[in-house]
C-alpha positions in Angstrom: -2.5 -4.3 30.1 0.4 -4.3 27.6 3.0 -1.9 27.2 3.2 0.7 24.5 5.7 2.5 22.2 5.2 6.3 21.4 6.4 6.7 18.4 7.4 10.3 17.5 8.2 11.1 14.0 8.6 13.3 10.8 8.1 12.1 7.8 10.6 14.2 6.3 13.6 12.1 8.4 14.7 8.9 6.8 15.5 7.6 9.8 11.9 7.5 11.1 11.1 5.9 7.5 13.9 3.4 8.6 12.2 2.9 11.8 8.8 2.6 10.9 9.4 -0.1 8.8 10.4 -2.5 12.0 8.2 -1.1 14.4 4.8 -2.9 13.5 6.4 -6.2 13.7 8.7 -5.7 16.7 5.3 -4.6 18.8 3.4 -7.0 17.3 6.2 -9.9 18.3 6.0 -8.3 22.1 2.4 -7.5 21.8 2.8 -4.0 22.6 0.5 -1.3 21.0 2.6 1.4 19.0 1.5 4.3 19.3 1.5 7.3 16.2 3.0 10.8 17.5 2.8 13.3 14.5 5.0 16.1 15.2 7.2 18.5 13.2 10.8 18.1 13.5 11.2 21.5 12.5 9.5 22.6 15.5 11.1 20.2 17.9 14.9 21.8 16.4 13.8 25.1 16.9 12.4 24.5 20.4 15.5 22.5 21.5 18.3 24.2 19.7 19.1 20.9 17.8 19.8 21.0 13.7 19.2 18.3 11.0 22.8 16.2 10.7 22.9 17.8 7.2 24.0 20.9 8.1 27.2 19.4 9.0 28.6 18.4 5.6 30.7 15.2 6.7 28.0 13.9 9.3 25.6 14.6 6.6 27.1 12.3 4.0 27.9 9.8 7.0 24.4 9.8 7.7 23.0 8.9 4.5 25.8 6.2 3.9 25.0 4.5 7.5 21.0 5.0 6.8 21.4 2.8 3.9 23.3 0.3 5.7 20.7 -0.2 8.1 18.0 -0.5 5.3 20.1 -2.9 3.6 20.3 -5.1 7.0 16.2 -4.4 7.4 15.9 -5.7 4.0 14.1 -2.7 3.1 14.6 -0.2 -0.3 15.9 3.0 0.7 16.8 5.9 -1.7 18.3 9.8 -0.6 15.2 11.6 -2.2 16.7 14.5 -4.4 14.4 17.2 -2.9 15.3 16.4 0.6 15.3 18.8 2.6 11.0 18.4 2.4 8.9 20.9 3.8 6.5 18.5 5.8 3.8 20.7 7.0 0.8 19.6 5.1 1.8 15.9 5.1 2.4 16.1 9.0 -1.1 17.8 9.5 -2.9 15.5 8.0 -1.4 12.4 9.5 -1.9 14.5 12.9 -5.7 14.8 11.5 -5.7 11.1 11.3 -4.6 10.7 14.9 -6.3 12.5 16.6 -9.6 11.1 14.8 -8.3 7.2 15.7 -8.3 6.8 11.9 -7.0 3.7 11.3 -6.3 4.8 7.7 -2.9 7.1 9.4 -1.5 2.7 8.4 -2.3 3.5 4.6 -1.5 7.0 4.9 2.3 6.9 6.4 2.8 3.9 4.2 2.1 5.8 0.9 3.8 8.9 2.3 6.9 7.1 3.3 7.4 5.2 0.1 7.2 7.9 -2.1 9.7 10.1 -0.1 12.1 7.1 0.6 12.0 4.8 -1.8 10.4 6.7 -5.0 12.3 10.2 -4.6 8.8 11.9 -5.2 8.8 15.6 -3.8 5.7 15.1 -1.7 5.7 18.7 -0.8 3.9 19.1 -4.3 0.7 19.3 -3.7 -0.1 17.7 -7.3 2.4 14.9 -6.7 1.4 14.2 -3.3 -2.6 14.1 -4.3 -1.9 11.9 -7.3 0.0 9.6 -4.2 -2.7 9.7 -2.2 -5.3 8.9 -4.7 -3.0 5.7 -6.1 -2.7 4.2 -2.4 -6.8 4.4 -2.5 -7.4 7.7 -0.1 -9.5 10.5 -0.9 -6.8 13.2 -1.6 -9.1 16.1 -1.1 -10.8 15.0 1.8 -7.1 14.5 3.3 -5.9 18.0 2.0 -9.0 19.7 3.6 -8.3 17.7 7.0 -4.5 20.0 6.6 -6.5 22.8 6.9 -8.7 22.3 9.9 -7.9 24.7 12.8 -8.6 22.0 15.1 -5.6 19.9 13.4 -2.9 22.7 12.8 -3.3 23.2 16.8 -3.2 19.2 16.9 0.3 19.4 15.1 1.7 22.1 17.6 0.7 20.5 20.8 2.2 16.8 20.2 5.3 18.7 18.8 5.3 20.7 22.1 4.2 17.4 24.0 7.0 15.9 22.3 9.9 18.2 23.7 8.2 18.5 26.9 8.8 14.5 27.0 12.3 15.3 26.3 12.5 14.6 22.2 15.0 16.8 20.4 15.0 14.6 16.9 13.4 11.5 14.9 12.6 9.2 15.4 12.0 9.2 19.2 10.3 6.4 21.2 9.1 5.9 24.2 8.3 3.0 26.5 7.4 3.5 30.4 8.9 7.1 30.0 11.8 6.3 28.9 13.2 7.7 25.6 15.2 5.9 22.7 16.3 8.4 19.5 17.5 6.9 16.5 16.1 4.0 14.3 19.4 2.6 15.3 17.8 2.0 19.1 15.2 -0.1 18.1 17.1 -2.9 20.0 16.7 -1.2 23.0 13.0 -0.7 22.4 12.4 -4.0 22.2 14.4 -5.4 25.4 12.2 -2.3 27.1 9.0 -4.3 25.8 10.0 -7.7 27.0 11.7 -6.1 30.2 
Protein backbone atom coordinates (compact mmCIF):
# COMPACT_ATOMS: atom_id res chain seq x y z
CA UNK A 1 0.00 0.00 0.00
CA UNK A 2 1.29 3.53 -0.83
CA UNK A 3 2.01 6.17 1.54
CA UNK A 4 -0.12 9.11 2.18
CA UNK A 5 0.08 12.88 2.90
CA UNK A 6 -2.54 14.50 5.47
CA UNK A 7 -2.91 17.60 4.36
CA UNK A 8 -4.26 20.02 7.06
CA UNK A 9 -5.44 23.33 5.93
CA UNK A 10 -7.50 26.70 6.05
CA UNK A 11 -8.49 28.18 3.38
CA UNK A 12 -8.12 31.48 4.71
CA UNK A 13 -3.96 31.03 4.83
CA UNK A 14 -2.22 31.70 1.60
CA UNK A 15 0.26 29.53 2.39
CA UNK A 16 -2.03 26.43 2.19
CA UNK A 17 -3.28 28.01 -1.23
CA UNK A 18 0.50 28.05 -2.09
CA UNK A 19 0.73 24.51 -1.06
CA UNK A 20 -2.13 23.10 -2.51
CA UNK A 21 -1.23 24.07 -5.74
CA UNK A 22 1.97 21.48 -5.69
CA UNK A 23 0.55 18.92 -3.70
CA UNK A 24 -1.59 16.92 -6.44
CA UNK A 25 1.23 16.60 -8.63
CA UNK A 26 4.03 15.93 -6.13
CA UNK A 27 1.73 12.79 -4.84
CA UNK A 28 0.75 11.89 -7.93
CA UNK A 29 4.69 11.83 -9.15
CA UNK A 30 5.37 9.55 -5.85
CA UNK A 31 2.08 7.88 -6.09
CA UNK A 32 1.06 8.73 -2.79
CA UNK A 33 -2.72 9.43 -1.86
CA UNK A 34 -3.15 13.12 -0.42
CA UNK A 35 -5.27 13.21 1.85
CA UNK A 36 -7.98 16.50 2.67
CA UNK A 37 -7.86 17.61 6.49
CA UNK A 38 -10.44 20.58 6.86
CA UNK A 39 -9.74 22.26 9.97
CA UNK A 40 -10.06 25.90 11.28
CA UNK A 41 -6.93 27.63 11.83
CA UNK A 42 -8.60 29.77 14.19
CA UNK A 43 -9.30 26.95 16.34
CA UNK A 44 -5.94 25.32 16.07
CA UNK A 45 -4.29 29.20 17.33
CA UNK A 46 -6.56 29.25 20.08
CA UNK A 47 -5.91 25.69 21.14
CA UNK A 48 -2.08 26.04 20.81
CA UNK A 49 -1.42 29.59 21.77
CA UNK A 50 -0.03 30.27 18.27
CA UNK A 51 -1.20 33.79 16.21
CA UNK A 52 -1.47 34.45 12.44
CA UNK A 53 2.25 36.02 11.32
CA UNK A 54 0.13 39.23 10.76
CA UNK A 55 -0.10 40.27 13.96
CA UNK A 56 3.43 41.01 13.88
CA UNK A 57 3.68 44.03 11.54
CA UNK A 58 7.22 43.30 9.99
CA UNK A 59 6.80 39.36 9.77
CA UNK A 60 3.52 40.21 8.44
CA UNK A 61 4.77 42.23 5.41
CA UNK A 62 7.75 39.64 5.13
CA UNK A 63 5.35 37.07 4.84
CA UNK A 64 3.31 38.29 2.09
CA UNK A 65 6.60 39.43 0.18
CA UNK A 66 8.15 35.72 0.57
CA UNK A 67 4.56 34.03 -0.30
CA UNK A 68 4.74 35.74 -3.51
CA UNK A 69 8.12 34.59 -4.22
CA UNK A 70 7.35 31.18 -3.84
CA UNK A 71 4.20 31.53 -6.13
CA UNK A 72 6.30 33.14 -8.57
CA UNK A 73 8.85 30.06 -8.47
CA UNK A 74 5.56 27.62 -8.55
CA UNK A 75 4.59 29.46 -11.54
CA UNK A 76 1.31 30.07 -9.94
CA UNK A 77 -0.87 33.72 -9.68
CA UNK A 78 -0.91 34.90 -6.30
CA UNK A 79 -2.54 38.12 -5.04
CA UNK A 80 -2.84 39.55 -1.00
CA UNK A 81 -6.77 39.47 -0.99
CA UNK A 82 -7.88 42.97 0.39
CA UNK A 83 -10.32 41.44 2.96
CA UNK A 84 -7.82 39.20 4.45
CA UNK A 85 -8.17 38.46 7.47
CA UNK A 86 -11.38 36.01 6.06
CA UNK A 87 -13.70 34.59 8.49
CA UNK A 88 -13.58 30.92 7.10
CA UNK A 89 -16.19 29.14 8.98
CA UNK A 90 -18.81 28.38 6.41
CA UNK A 91 -16.31 27.77 3.62
CA UNK A 92 -14.36 25.26 6.07
CA UNK A 93 -17.64 23.43 6.99
CA UNK A 94 -18.60 22.77 3.90
CA UNK A 95 -15.32 21.41 2.53
CA UNK A 96 -15.36 19.40 5.92
CA UNK A 97 -19.06 18.21 4.66
CA UNK A 98 -17.36 17.19 1.56
CA UNK A 99 -14.87 15.06 3.44
CA UNK A 100 -16.35 13.37 5.50
CA UNK A 101 -18.96 12.30 2.59
CA UNK A 102 -15.80 11.05 0.28
CA UNK A 103 -17.14 13.68 -2.13
CA UNK A 104 -14.83 13.83 -4.73
CA UNK A 105 -16.35 17.31 -5.66
CA UNK A 106 -14.08 18.80 -2.17
CA UNK A 107 -11.27 18.83 -5.99
CA UNK A 108 -13.79 21.49 -7.57
CA UNK A 109 -14.72 22.90 -4.43
CA UNK A 110 -11.13 24.07 -2.85
CA UNK A 111 -10.18 24.95 -6.37
CA UNK A 112 -12.96 27.57 -6.81
CA UNK A 113 -12.57 28.62 -3.13
CA UNK A 114 -8.83 29.07 -3.36
CA UNK A 115 -8.88 31.12 -6.58
CA UNK A 116 -11.24 33.45 -5.68
CA UNK A 117 -9.45 34.25 -2.26
CA UNK A 118 -5.88 34.11 -3.83
CA UNK A 119 -5.91 35.05 -6.99
CA UNK A 120 -9.31 37.07 -7.53
CA UNK A 121 -9.34 39.10 -4.07
CA UNK A 122 -13.14 38.03 -3.74
CA UNK A 123 -14.35 38.31 0.02
CA UNK A 124 -15.64 34.79 0.13
CA UNK A 125 -17.01 35.30 3.50
CA UNK A 126 -20.00 36.91 1.55
CA UNK A 127 -22.38 34.73 1.36
CA UNK A 128 -23.66 36.32 -2.06
CA UNK A 129 -20.12 36.42 -3.52
CA UNK A 130 -19.22 33.03 -2.45
CA UNK A 131 -22.72 31.47 -3.90
CA UNK A 132 -22.33 33.28 -7.17
CA UNK A 133 -18.49 31.40 -6.92
CA UNK A 134 -19.84 28.33 -6.35
CA UNK A 135 -22.54 28.35 -8.87
CA UNK A 136 -19.75 29.69 -11.82
CA UNK A 137 -17.35 26.60 -10.88
CA UNK A 138 -20.64 24.38 -11.67
CA UNK A 139 -21.64 23.32 -7.80
CA UNK A 140 -24.96 23.68 -6.39
CA UNK A 141 -24.45 26.69 -3.99
CA UNK A 142 -27.48 25.97 -1.88
CA UNK A 143 -27.07 22.40 -1.58
CA UNK A 144 -23.34 23.34 -0.31
CA UNK A 145 -24.57 26.22 2.00
CA UNK A 146 -27.16 23.76 3.65
CA UNK A 147 -24.27 21.00 4.06
CA UNK A 148 -22.53 24.32 6.43
CA UNK A 149 -25.29 23.90 8.50
CA UNK A 150 -25.59 20.27 9.19
CA UNK A 151 -24.92 19.40 12.90
CA UNK A 152 -23.24 16.37 11.87
CA UNK A 153 -20.57 18.68 9.83
CA UNK A 154 -20.12 21.62 12.39
CA UNK A 155 -19.01 18.61 14.85
CA UNK A 156 -17.00 17.28 11.71
CA UNK A 157 -15.09 20.68 11.64
CA UNK A 158 -14.29 20.63 15.43
CA UNK A 159 -12.98 17.17 15.72
CA UNK A 160 -10.34 17.21 12.66
CA UNK A 161 -9.38 20.70 14.12
CA UNK A 162 -8.92 19.00 17.50
CA UNK A 163 -7.44 15.84 15.62
CA UNK A 164 -5.29 18.22 14.09
CA UNK A 165 -3.56 19.70 17.37
CA UNK A 166 -3.67 16.42 18.95
CA UNK A 167 -1.27 15.33 15.98
CA UNK A 168 0.74 18.14 16.95
CA UNK A 169 -0.39 21.06 14.18
CA UNK A 170 -0.24 24.59 15.47
CA UNK A 171 -0.59 26.39 11.77
CA UNK A 172 -1.22 25.87 7.88
CA UNK A 173 -0.46 24.26 6.05
CA UNK A 174 0.53 21.10 8.03
CA UNK A 175 1.42 17.68 6.47
CA UNK A 176 1.87 14.66 7.49
CA UNK A 177 3.61 11.46 6.18
CA UNK A 178 4.16 8.25 8.56
CA UNK A 179 3.50 10.63 11.54
CA UNK A 180 5.71 12.95 10.96
CA UNK A 181 4.81 16.63 10.60
CA UNK A 182 6.01 19.30 7.93
CA UNK A 183 4.42 23.11 8.43
CA UNK A 184 4.83 25.54 5.77
CA UNK A 185 4.23 25.37 2.04
CA UNK A 186 7.90 26.10 2.14
CA UNK A 187 8.47 22.21 3.37
CA UNK A 188 7.05 20.61 0.55
CA UNK A 189 10.61 19.41 -0.25
CA UNK A 190 10.67 17.56 2.67
CA UNK A 191 7.32 16.01 1.95
CA UNK A 192 8.40 14.62 -0.94
CA UNK A 193 11.88 12.98 0.11
CA UNK A 194 9.43 11.48 3.05
CA UNK A 195 7.35 9.91 0.04
CA UNK A 196 10.19 8.43 -1.79
CA UNK A 197 12.01 7.63 1.54
Amino acid sequence: MGKSVDFYFDVGSPAAYLAWTQLPALCLEAGATLKYRPMLLGGVFQATGNRAPISVPLKGSYLFDDLARFARRYGVPFSLNPHFPVNTITLMRIAAGLEMRADARVVVYLGAVFEALWVNGMNMADPATAADVLQAAGLDAAELMALAADPQVKDRLRLQTEAAVARGVFGAPSMLVDGILYWGQDRLDFVREALSA
